[in-house]
C-alpha positions, 0 to 999 in steps of 0.5 A: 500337561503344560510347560508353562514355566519352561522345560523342567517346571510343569503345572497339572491339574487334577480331577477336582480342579486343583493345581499344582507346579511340580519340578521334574527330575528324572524319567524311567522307562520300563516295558515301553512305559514312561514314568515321571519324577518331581518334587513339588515347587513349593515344597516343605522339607519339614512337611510328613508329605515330602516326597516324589510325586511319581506319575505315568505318562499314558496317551488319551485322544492323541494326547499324552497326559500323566496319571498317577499309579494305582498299583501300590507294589508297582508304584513302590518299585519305581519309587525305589528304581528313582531312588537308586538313580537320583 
C-alpha cells in the first residue's frame, strides 16, 4: 500500500500488475481484523461497477497489505455494516 497522494488517497496494485487509486472512507474492525472502504478516484456514478471496493487488511513478511475477501457472505456483511456507518 502506498500513501503516495497523502493520507486518504492510496494507489494498489494488484496481481496482474494493474494499478488503481482508490479514496479511503471508512475502516471497520471486527475479531481484531481491519477492513477498509474506498471508492475509486476516477469514478462513474453512471458505471453498473460503482460501488465500495472493500478490501482486508492482513500482515505478510512484517508487512501489512490489503487483500480482497473471498467470502461472499462475509464480505456482504461488511459491506452493509459501511453502508449503516457511511
Amino acid at each position: 500500500m502506498s500513501e503516495e497522494f497523502g493520507n486518504d488517497l492510496v494507489t494498489i496494485t494488484d496481481e496482474d500488475g494493474n494499478v488503481y487509486a482508490l479514496e479511503h472512507v471508512d475502516t471497520l474492525e471486527i475479531d481484531e481484523i481491519f477492513y477498509m472502504a474506498f471508492l475509486p478516484t476516477d469514478i462513474n456514478e453512471d458505471d453498473d461497477e460503482f460501488g465500495l471496493v472493500i478490501l482486508k487488511v492482513i500482515e505478510e513478511d512484517g508487512e501489512e497489505i490489503l487483500t480482497t475477501i473471498d467470502d461472499e457472505v462475509l464480505l456482504e456483511d461488511i459491506y452493509n455494516q459501511f453502508l449503516e456507518r457511511l
